[in-house]
N, C-alpha and C positions, 0 to 999 in steps of 0.2 A: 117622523118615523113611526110610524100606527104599527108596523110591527115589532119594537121595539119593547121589551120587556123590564121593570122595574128591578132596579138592584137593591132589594132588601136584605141583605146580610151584611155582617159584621166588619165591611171590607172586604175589596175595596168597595163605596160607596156610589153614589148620586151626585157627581161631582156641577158646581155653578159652571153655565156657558162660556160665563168671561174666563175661568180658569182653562177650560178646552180651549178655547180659541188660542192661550198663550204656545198650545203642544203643540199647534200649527203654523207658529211663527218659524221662519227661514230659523237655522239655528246658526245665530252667531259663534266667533270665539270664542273662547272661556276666557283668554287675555284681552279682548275688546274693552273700550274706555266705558261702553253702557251696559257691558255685562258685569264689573267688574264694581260698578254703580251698584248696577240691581243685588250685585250679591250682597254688599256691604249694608243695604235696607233689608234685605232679608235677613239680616242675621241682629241689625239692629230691633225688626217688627217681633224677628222672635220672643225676644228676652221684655216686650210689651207683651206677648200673648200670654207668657209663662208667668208674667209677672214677677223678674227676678232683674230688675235693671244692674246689677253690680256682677253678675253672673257669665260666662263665658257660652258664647251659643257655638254648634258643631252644624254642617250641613253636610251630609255626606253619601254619596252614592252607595244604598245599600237599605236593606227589611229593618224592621223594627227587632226582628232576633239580632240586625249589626248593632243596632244601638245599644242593647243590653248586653253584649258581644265585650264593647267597647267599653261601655262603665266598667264590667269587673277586670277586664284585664288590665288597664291604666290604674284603677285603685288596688286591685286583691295583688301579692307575693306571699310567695309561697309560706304556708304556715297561719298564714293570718285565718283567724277566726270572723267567718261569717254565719249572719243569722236567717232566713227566709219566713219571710208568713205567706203558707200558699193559700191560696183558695180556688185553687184550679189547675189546671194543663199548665199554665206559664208561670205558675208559683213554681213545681216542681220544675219545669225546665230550666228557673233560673239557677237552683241550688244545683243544676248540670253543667251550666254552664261556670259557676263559680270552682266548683269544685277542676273543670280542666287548668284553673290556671294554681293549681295548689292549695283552695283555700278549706280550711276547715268549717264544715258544714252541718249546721243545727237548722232543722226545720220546724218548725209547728205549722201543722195541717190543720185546716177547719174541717168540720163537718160539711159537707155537700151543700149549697146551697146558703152556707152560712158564714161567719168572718172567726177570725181568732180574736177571743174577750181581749180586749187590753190591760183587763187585769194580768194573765196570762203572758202577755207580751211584755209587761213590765219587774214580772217575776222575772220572767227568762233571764232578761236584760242585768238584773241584778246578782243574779247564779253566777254568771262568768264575764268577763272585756273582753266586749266583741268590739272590731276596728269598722263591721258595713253591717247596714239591715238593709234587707229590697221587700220589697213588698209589692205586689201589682195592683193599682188603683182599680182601675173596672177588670176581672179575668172575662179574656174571649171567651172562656169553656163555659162560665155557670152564669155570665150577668152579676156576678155579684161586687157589692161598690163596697170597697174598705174606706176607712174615716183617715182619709191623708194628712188632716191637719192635729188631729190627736197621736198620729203612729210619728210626726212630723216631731211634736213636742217630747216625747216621750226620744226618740236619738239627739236632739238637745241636752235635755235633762241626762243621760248618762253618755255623753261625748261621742256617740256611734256617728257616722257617715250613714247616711239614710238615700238608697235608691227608691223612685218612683218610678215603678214601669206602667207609662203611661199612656200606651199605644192605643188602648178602646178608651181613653180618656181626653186626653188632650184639648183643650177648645170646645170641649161637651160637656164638663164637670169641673166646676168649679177647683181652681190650684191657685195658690200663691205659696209658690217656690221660696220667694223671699221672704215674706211673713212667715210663714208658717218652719221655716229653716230646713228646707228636705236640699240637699245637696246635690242631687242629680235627678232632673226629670226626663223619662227620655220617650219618644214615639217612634211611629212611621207614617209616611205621609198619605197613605191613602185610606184612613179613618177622618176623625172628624177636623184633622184639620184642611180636609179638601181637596188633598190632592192627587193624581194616580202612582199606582203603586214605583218606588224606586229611590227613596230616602231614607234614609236613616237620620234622625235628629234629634239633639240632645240639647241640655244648658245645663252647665255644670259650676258650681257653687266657687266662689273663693277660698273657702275651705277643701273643698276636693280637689282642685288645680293644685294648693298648696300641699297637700297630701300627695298628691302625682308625680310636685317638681321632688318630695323629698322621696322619694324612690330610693333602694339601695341595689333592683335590680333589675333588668334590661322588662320591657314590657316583649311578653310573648307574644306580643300578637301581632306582626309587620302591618299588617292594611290599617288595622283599629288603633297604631298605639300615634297616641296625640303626641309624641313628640313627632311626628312627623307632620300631623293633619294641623296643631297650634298654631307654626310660621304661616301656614296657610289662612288659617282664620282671622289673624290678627294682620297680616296681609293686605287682605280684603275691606276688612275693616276701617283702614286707611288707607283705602282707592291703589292700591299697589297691585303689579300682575304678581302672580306666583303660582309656583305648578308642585304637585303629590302624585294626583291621582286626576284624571280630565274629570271634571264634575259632570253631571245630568243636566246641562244646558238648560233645555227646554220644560225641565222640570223645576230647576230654582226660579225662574221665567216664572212659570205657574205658582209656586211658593209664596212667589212676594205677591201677587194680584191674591193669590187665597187671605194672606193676612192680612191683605188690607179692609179685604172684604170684610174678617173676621172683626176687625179693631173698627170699621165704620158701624157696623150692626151693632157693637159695645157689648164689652165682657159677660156684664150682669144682663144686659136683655139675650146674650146668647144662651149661658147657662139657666135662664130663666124657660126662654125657650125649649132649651132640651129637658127639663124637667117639667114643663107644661107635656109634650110628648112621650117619657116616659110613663109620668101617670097614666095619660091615658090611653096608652097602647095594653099597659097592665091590668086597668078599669075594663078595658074592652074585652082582653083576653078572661079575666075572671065571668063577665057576665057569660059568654059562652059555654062555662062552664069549666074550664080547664086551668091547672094548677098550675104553679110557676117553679121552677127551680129554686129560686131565690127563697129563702125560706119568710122571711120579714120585707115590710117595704121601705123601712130605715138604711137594708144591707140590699135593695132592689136599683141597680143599674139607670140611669138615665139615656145611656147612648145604644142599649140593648137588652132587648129580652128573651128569655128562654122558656118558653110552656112547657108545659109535660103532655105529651098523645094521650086522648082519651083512652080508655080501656075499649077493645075489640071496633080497634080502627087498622084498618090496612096499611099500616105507616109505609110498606112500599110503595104506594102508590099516592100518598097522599101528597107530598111533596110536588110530586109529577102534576098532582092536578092543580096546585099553584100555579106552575108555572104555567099549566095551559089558560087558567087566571090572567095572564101578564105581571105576573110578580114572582120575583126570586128568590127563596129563600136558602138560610145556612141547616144541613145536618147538624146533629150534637157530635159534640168534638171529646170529650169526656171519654176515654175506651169502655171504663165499666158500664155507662149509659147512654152509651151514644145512640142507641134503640128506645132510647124512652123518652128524649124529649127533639126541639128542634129551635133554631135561633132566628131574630129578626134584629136585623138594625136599623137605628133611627137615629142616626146624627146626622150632622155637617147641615146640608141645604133642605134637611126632611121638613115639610111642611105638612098640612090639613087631608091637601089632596092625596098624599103619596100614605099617607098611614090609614086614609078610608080607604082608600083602592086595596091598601094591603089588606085590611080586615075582612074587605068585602069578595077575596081572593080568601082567604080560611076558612069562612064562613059557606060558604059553597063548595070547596075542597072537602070541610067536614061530611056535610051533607051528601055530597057525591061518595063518601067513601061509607056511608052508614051511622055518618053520628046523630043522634038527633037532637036538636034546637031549633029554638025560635031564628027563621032570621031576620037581621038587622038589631040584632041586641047587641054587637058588638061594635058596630058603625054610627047607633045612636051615641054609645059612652063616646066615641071618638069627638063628635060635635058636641056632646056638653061639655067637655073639656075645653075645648076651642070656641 
């Protein structure tokens, strides 16, 4: 398909063949003897990708906003003190979402571009008993990558429940759920774990189930609340039919071939991968000359980046000539700068080819619109990297 255009934004993604090919399968039952197989390996393959074998996996028809939907309302009642570290759009959305189901709501904001000190985060923590912390591992708005397994140790350390919303993370950055003790990891499927958009999915800690069963009062939220979605999981789990809600057939289909894919390639050459491609999409982007959101490369994104528009570039128009490129990129999402920068992703199946094509599409976009550079300063860092 030559006329066919690159999807470089932040989701959905660049999904593997073998996964589309699942979306065209006749769509069985959802009680069928090998749907009911497949599901029970998907939910097992989960809690390998997560790295949380003792852990509870959720598979559920619904966005990555159901998943963090569904954490707070199963764990927050009313009253209960929660904490957020935003560092973006979906920091603040989650303290929104926490706050509809009653809970009390302390936030610390970073700076744009930058993470909350953990020193800071461990004050907080010590000032008053909080029952949840959420935190967003990569945020879609800024690229920016918070330290999961220090913010992980640190809700250990004072007995908090620790959300990971981990939707531009997931199978592109580095998590061990169960090492590291974060109670709830949750995504959606049509980031890096491969697959198109219509899932919501989570793995939820023994700890946070245990905190769920002890409830004193009804979960507010009928789709989301696991006492309904649990007999289902554990169902499945042991090759039983059972019905809540009709699943995304065709999509848990795709789920299981994505993770297997994910678990044959291995964990550590994946994340290895996405930080071989991270740098140097960032390497690339700076020789051009263009600044990045992220303020540090410690707190710089692997599964996404954010530039900042040159000065006295037609950013209307610039995008556009991307795409006359054959490559797609994401506006900034940000309200207060959503005019000053613009996003690229690079997870799941991103390779060598698909990140020179993209550069080699900015690189001529610039030009076209009046910036001026050398080109191919940005497409050479792409091959030293690689």
């Amino acid at each position: 398909m030559k006329s066919r255009k690159l999807l470089m934004i932040p989701g959905p993604i660049e999904f593997e063949s073998e996964v589309m090919q699942c979306m065209a399968v006749p769509t069985p039952s959802h009680v069928s003897p090998d749907f009911i197989d497949l599901f029970a390996n998907s939910l097992k393959l989960m809690k390998e990708v997560w790295q949380c074998p003792s852990g509870q996996a959720f598979i559920v028809a619904g966005t990555g906003t159901l998943a963090m939907d569904m954490a707070a309302a199963n764990l927050i009642e009313t009253g209960d003190k929660a904490l957020v570290i935003s560092t973006g759009y979906f920091g603040l959305r989650y303290a929104e979402i926490l706050k509809r189901y009653g809970a009390q709501v302390d936030i610390l904001e970073a700076e744009v571009g930058n993470i909350v000190p953990l020193e800071l985060i461990e004050q907080q923590l010590k000032s008053k008993s909080y029952k949840l912390l959420t935190f967003t591992h990569v945020d879609t708005s800024t690229a920016v990558l918070n330290d999961a397994k220090r913010i992980g140790a640190l809700g250990k350390k004072y007995n908090v429940l620790t959300i990971l919303d981990g939707v531009c993370s997931v199978a592109g950055e580095e998590i061990k759920q169960e090492e590291w003790g974060i109670d709830v990891v949750l995504t959606a499927s049509q980031k890096a774990i491969g697959v198109p958009p219509g899932l919501a999915l989570l793995v939820a800690s023994k700890k946070a189930m245990q905190t769920f069963e002890q409830r004193t009062s009804p979960v507010s939220n009928y789709y989301g609340d696991w006492t309904n979605w649990l007999p289902i999981m554990k169902a499945y789990e042991n090759k039983q039919a059972s019905y809540f809600g009709t699943p995304a057939v065709n999509l848990v289909i795709a789920l299981e071939k994505s993770l297997q894919l994910i678990l044959e390639e291995g964990l550590d050459n994946r994340f290895d991968r996405h930080k071989s491609a991270g740098k140097a999409m960032r390497a690339a982007i700076k020789a051009l000359g263009l600044d990045l959101l992220s303020k540090k490369e410690h707190v710089s994104a692997n599964t996404l980046s954010a530039p900042l528009y040159p000065s006295k570039i037609d950013i209307a128009t610039f995008l556009k000539s991307v795409n006359q490129g054959g490559v797609i990129l994401a506006g900034g999402l940000l309200p207060q700068l959503k005019n000053n920068y613009f996003r690229i992703g690079h997870m799941g199946s991103v390779n060598k080819n698909d990140l020179l094509a993209t550069v080699g599409a900015i690189e001529s976009a610039l030009k076209s619109n009046g910036y001026s550079h050398e080109l191919g300063l940005g497409t050479a860092q792409i091959l030293k990297h690689f």
